[in-house]
DSSP file (Angstrom, degrees, kcal/mol; ACC not computed):
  #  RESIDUE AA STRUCTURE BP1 BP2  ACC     N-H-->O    O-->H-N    N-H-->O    O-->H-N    TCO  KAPPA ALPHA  PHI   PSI    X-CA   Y-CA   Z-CA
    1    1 A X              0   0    0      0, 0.0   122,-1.4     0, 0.0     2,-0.1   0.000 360.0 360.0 360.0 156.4   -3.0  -82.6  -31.6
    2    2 A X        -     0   0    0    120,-0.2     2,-0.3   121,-0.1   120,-0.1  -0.330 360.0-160.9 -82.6-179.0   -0.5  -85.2  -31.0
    3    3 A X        -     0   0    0    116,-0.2   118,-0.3    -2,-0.1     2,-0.1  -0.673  14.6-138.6 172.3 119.0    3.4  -85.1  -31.9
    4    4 A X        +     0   0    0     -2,-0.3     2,-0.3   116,-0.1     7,-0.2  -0.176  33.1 174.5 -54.4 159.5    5.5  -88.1  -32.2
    5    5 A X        -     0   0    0    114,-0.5     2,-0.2     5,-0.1     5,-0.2  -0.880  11.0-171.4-134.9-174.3    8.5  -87.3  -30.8
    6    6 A X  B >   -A    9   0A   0      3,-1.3     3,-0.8    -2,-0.3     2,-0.1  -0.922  37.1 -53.4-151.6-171.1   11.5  -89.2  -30.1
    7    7 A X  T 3  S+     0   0    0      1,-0.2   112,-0.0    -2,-0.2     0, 0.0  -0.322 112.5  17.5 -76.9 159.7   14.4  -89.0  -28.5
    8    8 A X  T 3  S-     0   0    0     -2,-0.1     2,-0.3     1,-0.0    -1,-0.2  -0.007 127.1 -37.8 104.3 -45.1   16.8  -86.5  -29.0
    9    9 A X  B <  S-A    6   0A   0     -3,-0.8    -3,-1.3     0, 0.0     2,-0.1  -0.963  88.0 -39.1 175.1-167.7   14.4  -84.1  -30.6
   10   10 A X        -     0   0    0     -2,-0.3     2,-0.2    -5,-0.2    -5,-0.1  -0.399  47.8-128.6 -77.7 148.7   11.6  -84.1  -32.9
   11   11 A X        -     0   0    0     -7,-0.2     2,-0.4    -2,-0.1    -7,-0.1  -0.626  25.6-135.7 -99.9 172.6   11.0  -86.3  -36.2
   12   12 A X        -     0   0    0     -2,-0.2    -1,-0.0     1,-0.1     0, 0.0  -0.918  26.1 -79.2-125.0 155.3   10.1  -84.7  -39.3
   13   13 A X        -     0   0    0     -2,-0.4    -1,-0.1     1,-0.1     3,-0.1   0.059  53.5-109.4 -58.2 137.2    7.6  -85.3  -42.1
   14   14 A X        -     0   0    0     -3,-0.0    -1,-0.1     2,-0.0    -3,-0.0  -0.174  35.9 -89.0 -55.6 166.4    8.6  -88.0  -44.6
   15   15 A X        -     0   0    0      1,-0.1     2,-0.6     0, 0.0    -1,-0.0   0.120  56.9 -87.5 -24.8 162.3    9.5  -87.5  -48.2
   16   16 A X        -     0   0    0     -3,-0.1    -1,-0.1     1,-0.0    -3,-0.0  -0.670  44.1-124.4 -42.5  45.4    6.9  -87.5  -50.5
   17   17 A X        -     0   0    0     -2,-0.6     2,-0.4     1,-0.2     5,-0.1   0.654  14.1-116.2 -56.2 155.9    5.8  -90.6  -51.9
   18   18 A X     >  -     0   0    0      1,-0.2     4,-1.1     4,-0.1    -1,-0.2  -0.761  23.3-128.6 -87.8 129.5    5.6  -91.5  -55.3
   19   19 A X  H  > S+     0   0    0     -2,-0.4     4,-0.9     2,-0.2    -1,-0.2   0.679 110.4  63.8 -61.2 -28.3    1.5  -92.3  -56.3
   20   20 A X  H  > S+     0   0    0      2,-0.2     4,-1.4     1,-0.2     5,-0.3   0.993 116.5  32.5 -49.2 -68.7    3.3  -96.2  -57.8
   21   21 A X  H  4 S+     0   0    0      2,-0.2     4,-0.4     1,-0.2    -2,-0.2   0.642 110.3  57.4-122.6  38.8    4.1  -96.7  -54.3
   22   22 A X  H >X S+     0   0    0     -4,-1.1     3,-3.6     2,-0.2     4,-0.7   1.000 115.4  42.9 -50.3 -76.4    1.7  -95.2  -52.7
   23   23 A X  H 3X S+     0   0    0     -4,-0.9     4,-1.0     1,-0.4    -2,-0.2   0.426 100.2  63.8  44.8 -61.3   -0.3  -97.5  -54.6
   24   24 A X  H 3< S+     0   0    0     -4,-1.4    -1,-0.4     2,-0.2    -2,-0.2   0.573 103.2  58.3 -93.1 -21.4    1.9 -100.3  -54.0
   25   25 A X  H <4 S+     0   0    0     -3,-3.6    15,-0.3    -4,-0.4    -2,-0.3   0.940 109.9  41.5 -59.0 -53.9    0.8  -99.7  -50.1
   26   26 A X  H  < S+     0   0    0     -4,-0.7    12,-1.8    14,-0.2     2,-0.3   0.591 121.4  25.0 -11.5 -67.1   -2.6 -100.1  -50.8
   27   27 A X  E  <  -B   37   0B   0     -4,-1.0     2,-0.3    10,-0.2    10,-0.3  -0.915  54.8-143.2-126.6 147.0   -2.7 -103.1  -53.3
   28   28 A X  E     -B   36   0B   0      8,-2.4     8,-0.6    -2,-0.3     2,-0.5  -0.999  18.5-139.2 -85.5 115.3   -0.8 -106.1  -54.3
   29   29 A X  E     -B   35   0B   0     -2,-0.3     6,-0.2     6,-0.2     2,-0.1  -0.743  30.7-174.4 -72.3 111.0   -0.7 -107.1  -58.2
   30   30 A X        -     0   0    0      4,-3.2     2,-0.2    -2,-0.5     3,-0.1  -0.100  40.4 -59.9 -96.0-152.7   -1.1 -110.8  -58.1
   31   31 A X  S >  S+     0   0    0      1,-0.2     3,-0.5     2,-0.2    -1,-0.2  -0.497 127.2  32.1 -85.0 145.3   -0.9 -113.2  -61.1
   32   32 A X  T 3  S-     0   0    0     -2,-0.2    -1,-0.2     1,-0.2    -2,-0.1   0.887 126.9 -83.7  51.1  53.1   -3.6 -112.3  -63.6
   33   33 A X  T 3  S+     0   0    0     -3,-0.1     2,-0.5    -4,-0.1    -2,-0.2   0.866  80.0 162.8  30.5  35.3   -3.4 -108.7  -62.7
   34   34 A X    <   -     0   0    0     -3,-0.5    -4,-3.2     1,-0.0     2,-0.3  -0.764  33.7-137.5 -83.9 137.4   -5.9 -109.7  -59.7
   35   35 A X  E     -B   29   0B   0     -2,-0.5     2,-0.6    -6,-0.2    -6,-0.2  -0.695  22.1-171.1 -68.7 129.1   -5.7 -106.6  -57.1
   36   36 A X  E     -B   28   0B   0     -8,-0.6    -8,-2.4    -2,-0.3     2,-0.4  -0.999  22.1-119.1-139.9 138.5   -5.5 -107.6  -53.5
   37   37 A X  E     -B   27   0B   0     -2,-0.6   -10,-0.2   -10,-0.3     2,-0.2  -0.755  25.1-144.9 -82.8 125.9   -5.8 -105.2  -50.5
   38   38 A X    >>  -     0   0    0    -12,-1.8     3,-2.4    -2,-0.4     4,-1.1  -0.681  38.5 -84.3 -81.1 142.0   -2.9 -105.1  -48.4
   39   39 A X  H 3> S+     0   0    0      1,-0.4     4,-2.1     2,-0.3     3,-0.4   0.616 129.6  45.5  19.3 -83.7   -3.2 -104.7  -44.7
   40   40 A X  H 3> S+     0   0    0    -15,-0.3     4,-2.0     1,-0.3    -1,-0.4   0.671 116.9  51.3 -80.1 -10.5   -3.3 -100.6  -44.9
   41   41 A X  H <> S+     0   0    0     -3,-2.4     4,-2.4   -16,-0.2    -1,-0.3   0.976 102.8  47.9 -51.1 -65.8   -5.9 -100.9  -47.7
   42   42 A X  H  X S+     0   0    0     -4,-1.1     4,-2.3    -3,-0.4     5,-0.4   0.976 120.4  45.8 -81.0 -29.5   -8.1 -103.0  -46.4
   43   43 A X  H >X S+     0   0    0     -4,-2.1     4,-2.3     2,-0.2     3,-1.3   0.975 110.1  53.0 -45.3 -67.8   -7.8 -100.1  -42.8
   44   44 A X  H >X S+     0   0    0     -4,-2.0     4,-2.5     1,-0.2     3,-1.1   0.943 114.0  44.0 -49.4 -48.5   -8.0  -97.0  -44.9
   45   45 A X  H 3X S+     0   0    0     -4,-2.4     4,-1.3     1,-0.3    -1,-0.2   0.818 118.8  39.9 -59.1 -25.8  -11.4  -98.7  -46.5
   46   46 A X  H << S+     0   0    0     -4,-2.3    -1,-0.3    -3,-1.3    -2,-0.2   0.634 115.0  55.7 -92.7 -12.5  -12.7  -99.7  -43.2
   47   47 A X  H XX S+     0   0    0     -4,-2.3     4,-2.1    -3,-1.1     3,-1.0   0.987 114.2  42.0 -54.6 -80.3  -11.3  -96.2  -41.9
   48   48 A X  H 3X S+     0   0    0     -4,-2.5     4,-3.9     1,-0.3     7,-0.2   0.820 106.4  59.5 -32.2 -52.1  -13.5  -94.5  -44.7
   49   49 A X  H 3< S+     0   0    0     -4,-1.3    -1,-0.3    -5,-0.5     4,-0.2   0.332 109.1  48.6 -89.8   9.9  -16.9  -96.8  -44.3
   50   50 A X  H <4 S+     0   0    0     -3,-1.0    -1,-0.3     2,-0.1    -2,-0.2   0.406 115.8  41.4 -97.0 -29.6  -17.1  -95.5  -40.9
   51   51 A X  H  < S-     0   0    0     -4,-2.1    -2,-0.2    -5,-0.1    -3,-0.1   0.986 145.9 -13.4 -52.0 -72.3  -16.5  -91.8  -41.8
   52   52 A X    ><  -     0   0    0     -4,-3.9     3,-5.0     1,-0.1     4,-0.3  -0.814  65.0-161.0-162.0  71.9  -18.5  -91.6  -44.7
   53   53 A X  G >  S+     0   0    0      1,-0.3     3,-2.9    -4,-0.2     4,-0.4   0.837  91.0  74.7 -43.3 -48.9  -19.7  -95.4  -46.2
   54   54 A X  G 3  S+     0   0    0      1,-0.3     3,-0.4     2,-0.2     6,-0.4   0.625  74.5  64.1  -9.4 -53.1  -20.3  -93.4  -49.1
   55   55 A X  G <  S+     0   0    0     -3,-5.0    -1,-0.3    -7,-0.2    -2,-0.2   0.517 108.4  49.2 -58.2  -8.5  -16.8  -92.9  -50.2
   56   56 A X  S <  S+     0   0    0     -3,-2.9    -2,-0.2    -4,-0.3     2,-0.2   0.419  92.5  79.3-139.0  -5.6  -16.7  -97.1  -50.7
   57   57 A X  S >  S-     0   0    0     -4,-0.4     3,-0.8    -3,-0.4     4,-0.5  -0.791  80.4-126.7-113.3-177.2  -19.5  -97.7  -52.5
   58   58 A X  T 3> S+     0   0    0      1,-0.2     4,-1.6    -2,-0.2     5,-0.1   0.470  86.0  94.6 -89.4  22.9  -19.9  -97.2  -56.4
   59   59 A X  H 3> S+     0   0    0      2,-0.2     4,-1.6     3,-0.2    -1,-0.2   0.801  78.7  52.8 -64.9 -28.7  -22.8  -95.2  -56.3
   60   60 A X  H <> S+     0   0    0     -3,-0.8     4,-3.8    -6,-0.4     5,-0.3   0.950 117.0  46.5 -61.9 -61.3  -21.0  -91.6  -56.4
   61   61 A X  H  > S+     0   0    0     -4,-0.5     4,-1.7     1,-0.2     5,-0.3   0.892 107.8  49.9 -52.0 -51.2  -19.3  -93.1  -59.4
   62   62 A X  H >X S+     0   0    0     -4,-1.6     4,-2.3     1,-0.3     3,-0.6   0.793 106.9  56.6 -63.2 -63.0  -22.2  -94.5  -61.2
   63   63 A X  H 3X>S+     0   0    0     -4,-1.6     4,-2.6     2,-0.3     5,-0.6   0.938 111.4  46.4 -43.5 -71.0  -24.3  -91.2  -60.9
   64   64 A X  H 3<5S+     0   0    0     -4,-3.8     4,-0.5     1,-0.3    -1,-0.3   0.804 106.5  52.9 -66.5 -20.1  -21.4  -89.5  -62.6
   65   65 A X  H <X5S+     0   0    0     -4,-1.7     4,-2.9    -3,-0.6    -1,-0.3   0.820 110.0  51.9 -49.2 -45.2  -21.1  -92.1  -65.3
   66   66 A X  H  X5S+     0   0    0     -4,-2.3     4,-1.6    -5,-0.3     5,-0.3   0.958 111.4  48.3 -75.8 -21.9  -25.1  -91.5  -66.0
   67   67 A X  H  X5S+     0   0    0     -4,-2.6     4,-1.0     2,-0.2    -1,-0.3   0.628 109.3  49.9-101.7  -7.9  -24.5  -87.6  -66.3
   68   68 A X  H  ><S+     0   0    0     -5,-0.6     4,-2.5    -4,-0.5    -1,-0.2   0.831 111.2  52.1 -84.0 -35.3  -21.7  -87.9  -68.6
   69   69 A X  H  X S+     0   0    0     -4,-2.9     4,-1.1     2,-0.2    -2,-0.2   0.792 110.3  46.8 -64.8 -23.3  -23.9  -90.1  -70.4
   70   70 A X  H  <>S+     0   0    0     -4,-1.6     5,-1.3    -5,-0.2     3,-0.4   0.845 111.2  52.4 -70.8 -61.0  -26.5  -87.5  -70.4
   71   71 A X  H  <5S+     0   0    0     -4,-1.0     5,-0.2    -5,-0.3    -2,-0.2   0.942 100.8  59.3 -64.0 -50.3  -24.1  -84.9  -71.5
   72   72 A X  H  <5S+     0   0    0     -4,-2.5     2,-1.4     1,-0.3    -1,-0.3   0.750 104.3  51.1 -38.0 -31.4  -22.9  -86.7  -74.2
   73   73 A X  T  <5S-     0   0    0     -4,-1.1     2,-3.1    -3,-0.4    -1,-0.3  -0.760 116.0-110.4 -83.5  86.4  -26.4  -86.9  -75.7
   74   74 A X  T   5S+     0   0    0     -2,-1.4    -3,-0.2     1,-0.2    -2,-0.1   0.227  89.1 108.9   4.9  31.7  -26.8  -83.5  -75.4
   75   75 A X  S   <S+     0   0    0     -2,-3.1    -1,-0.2    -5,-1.3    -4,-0.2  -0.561  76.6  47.3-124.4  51.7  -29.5  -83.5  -72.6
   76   76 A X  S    S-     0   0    0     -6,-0.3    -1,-0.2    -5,-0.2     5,-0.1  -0.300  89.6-118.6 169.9 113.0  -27.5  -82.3  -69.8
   77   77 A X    >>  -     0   0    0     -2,-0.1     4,-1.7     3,-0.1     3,-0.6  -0.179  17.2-130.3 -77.9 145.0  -25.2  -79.2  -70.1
   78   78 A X  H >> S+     0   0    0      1,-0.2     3,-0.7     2,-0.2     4,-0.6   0.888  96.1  55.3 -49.9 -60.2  -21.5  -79.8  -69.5
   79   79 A X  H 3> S+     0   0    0      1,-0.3     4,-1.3     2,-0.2     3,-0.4   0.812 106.8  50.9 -30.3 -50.3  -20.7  -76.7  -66.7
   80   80 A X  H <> S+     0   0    0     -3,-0.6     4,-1.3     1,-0.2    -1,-0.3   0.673 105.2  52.8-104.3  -6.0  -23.3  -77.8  -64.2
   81   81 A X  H << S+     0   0    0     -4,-1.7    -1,-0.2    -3,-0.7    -2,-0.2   0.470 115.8  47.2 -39.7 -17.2  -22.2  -81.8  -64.0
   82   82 A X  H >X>S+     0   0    0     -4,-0.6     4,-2.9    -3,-0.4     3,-0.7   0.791 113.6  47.9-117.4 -83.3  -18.8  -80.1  -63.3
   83   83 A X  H >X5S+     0   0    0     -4,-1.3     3,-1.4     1,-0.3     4,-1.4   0.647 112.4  48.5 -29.1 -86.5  -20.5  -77.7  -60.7
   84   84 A X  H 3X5S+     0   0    0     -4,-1.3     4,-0.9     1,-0.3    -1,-0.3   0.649 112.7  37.7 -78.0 -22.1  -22.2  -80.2  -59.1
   85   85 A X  H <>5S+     0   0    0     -3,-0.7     4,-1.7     2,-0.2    -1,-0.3   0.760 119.4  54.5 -92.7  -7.0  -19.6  -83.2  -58.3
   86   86 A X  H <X5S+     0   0    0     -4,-2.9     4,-3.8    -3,-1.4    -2,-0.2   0.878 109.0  42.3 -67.0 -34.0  -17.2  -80.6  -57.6
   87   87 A X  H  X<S+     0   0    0     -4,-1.4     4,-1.3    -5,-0.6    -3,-0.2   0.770 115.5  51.2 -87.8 -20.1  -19.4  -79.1  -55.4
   88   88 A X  H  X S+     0   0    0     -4,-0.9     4,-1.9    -5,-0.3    -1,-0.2   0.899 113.9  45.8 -87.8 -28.3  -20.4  -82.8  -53.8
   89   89 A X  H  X S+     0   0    0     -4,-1.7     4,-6.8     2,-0.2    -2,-0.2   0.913 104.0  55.9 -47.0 -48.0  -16.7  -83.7  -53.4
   90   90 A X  H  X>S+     0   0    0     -4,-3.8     4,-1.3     2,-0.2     5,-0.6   0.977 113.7  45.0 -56.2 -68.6  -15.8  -80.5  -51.9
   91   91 A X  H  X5S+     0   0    0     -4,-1.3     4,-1.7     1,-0.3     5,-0.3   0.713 113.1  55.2 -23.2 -61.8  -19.0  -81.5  -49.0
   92   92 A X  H  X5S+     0   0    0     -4,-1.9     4,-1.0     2,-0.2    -1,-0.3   0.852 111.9  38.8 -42.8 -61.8  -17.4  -85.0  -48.9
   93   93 A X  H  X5S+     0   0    0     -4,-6.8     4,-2.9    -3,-0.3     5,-0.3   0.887 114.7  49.8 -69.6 -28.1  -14.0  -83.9  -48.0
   94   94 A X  H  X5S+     0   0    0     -4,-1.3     4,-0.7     1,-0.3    -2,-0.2   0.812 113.1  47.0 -71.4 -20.6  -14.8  -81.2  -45.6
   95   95 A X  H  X<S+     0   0    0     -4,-1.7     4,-2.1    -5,-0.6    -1,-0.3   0.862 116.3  43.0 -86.6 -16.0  -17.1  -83.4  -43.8
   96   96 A X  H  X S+     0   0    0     -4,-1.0     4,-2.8    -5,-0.3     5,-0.2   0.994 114.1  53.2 -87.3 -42.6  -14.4  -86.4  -43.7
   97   97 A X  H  X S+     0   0    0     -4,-2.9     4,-1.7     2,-0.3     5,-0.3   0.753 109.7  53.6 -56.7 -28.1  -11.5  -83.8  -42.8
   98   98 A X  H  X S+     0   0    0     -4,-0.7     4,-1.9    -5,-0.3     5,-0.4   0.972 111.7  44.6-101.8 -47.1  -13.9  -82.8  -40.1
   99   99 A X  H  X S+     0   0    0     -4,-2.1     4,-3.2    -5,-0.2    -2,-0.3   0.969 105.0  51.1  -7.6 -88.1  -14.1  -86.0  -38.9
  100  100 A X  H  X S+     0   0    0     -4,-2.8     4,-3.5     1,-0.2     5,-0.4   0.822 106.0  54.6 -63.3 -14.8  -11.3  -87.2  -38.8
  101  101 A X  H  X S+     0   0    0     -4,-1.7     4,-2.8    -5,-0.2     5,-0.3   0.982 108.0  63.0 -82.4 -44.1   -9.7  -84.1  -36.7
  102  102 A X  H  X>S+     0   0    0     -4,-1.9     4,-1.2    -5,-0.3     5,-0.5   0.969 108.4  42.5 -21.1 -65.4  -13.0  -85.1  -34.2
  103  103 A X  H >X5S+     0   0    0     -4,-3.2     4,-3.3    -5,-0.4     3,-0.7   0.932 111.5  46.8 -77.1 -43.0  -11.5  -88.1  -33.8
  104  104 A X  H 3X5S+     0   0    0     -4,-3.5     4,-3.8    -5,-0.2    -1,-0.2   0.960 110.7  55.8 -48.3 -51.1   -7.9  -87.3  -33.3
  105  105 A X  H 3<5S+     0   0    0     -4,-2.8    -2,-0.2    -5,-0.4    -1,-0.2   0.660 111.1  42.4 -75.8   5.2   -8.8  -84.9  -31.1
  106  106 A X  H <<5S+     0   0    0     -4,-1.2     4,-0.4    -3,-0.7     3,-0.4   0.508 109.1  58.6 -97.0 -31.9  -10.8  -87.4  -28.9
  107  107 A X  H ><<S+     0   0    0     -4,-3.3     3,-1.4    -5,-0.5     6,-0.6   0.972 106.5  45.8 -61.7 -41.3   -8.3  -89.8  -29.2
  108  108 A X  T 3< S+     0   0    0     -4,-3.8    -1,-0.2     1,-0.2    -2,-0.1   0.156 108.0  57.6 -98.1  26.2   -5.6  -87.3  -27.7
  109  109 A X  T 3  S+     0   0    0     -3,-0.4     2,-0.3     4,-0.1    -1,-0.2   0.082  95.9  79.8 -97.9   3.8   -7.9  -86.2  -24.6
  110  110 A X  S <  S-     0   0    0     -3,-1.4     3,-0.4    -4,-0.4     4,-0.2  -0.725  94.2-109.2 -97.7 165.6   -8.3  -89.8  -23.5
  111  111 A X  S    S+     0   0    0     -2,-0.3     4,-0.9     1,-0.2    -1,-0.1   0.869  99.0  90.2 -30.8 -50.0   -5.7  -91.9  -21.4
  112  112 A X  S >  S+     0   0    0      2,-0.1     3,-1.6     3,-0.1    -1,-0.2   0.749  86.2  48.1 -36.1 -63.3   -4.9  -94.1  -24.3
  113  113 A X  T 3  S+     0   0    0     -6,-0.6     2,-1.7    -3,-0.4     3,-0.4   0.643  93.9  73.1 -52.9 -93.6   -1.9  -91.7  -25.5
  114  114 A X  T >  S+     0   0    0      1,-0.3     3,-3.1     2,-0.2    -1,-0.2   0.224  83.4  66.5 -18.1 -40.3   -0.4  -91.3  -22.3
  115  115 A X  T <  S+     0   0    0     -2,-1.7    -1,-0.3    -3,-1.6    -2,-0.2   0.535  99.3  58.3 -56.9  -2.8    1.0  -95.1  -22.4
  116  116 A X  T >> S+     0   0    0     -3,-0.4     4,-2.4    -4,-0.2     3,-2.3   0.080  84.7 153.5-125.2  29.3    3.2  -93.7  -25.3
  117  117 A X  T <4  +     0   0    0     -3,-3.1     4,-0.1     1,-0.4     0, 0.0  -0.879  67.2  30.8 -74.0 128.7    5.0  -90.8  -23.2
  118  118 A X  T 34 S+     0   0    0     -2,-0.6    -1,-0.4     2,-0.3    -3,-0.1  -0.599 120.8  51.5-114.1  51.1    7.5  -90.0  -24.0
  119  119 A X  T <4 S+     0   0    0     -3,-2.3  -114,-0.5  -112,-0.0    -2,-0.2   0.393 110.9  55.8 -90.1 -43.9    6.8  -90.6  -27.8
  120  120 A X     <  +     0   0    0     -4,-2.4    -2,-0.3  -116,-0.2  -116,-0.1  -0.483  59.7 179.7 -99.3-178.4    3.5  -88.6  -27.6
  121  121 A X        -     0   0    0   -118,-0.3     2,-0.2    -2,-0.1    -4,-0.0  -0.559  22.0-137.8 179.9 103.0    3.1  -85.2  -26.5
  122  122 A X              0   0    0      1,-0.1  -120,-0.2    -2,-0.1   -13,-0.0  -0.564 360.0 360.0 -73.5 148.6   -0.1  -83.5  -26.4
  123  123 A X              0   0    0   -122,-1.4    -1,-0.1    -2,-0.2  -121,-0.1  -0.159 360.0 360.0 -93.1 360.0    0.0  -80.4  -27.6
């Protein structure tokens, strides 16, 4: 793995952000409540739809929208809808988690980090 450093010593993890501005990272609220992706939006999305395109379109949603509609008429029992998008999320994140450490850890066994010594430090 990499570690910034800097000088003087090592930095440590920010604060915690608050989900408003997390949020506020993401999106801009223009005039008529229109949503606009800001710079690290519209990256995390293009981030994502190379991981796992899946994550960015509404089909995940839509599916669960029809099985809540199912369970509400009473033709589909409540416990195993649960079961099964829990159990497709969990898939979803371990496979994007596993990803993305692939890729950090390819990133930091090519040249590119070296051009940021002494900021980087492979580890």
């Amino acid at each position: 793995m990499c570690t910034l450093m800097k000088k003087g010593g090592e930095t440590s993890p920010p604060d915690y952000l608050s989900e408003n501005f997390q949020f506020a990272l993401r999106l801009q609220v223009q005039a008529g409540r229109k949503l606009v992706p800001t710079a690290l939006g519209i990256s995390l999305i293009r981030g994502y739809q190379c991981i796992d395109p899946d994550l960015c379109l509404p089909d995940i949603r839509s599916f669960i929208e029809q099985q809540i509609t199912l369970v509400a008429k009473g033709q589909v029992d409540h416990s195993r809808v649960v079961e099964h998008v829990l159990q497709q999320f969990k898939q979803k994140f371990i496979y994007f988690v596993k990803q993305v450490i692939e890729f950090i850890d390819l990133w930091c066994r090519t040249e590119l980090p070296l051009m940021f010594i002494p900021y980087l430090v492979l580890e």
